[in-house]
C-alpha positions as CSV (number, residue, x, y, z in Angstrom):
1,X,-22.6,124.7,38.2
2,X,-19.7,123.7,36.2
3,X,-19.7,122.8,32.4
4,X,-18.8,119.3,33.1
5,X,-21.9,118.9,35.0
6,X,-24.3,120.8,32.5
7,X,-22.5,118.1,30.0
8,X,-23.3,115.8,32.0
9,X,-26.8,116.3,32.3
10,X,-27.1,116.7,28.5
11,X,-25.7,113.2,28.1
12,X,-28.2,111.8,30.0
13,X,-30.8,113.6,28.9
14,X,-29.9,112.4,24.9
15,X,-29.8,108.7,26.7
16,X,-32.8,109.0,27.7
17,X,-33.7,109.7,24.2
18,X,-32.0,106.7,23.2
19,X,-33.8,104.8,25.5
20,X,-37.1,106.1,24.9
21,X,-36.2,105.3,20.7
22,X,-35.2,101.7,21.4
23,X,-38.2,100.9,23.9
24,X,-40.7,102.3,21.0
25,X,-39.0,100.5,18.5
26,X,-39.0,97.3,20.2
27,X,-42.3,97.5,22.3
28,X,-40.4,98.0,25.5
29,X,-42.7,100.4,27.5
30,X,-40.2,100.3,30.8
31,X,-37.7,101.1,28.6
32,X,-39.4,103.4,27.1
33,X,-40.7,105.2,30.6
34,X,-37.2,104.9,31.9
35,X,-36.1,106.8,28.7
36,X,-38.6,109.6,29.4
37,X,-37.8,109.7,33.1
38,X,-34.1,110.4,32.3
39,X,-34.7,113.0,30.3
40,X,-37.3,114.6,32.9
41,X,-34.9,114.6,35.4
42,X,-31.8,116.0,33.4
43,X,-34.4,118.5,32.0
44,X,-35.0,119.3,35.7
45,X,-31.2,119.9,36.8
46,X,-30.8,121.5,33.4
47,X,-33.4,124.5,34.8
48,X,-31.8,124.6,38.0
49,X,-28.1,125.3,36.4
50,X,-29.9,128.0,34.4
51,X,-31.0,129.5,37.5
52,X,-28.3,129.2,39.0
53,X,-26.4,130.9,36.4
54,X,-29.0,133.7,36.7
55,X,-28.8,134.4,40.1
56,X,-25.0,134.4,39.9
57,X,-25.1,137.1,37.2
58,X,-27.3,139.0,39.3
59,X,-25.5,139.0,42.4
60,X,-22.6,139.8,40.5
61,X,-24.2,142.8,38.7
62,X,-24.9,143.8,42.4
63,X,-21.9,143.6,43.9
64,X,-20.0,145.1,41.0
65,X,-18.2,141.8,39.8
């Protein structure tokens, strides 16, 4: 994947921080699980892109690119 989408996913996860904060702070628990959900999901693409990238590098090695 492309370094716009892995900053992508980064920004949501850190929203989902925000999120999570503000929901704490003000008692909000869907806030808060919708918070924790964001960042589970751009934690989940984020290990896909890194396998990805892995798999990539090792096709390359293979194929002498």
């Amino acid at each position: 994947m492309g370094v716009g989408d892995k900053f992508s996913n980064k920004a949501e996860e850190l929203g989902g921080r925000a999120k999570e904060s503000v929901g704490a702070a003000s008692g909000d628990r869907d806030l808060q699980a919708e918070g924790q959900a964001d960042q589970g999901s751009a934690n989940i693409k984020q290990g896909a892109e890194k396998l990805k990238d892995k798999a990539n590098r090792a096709a390359d090695k293979l194929t002498g690119g």
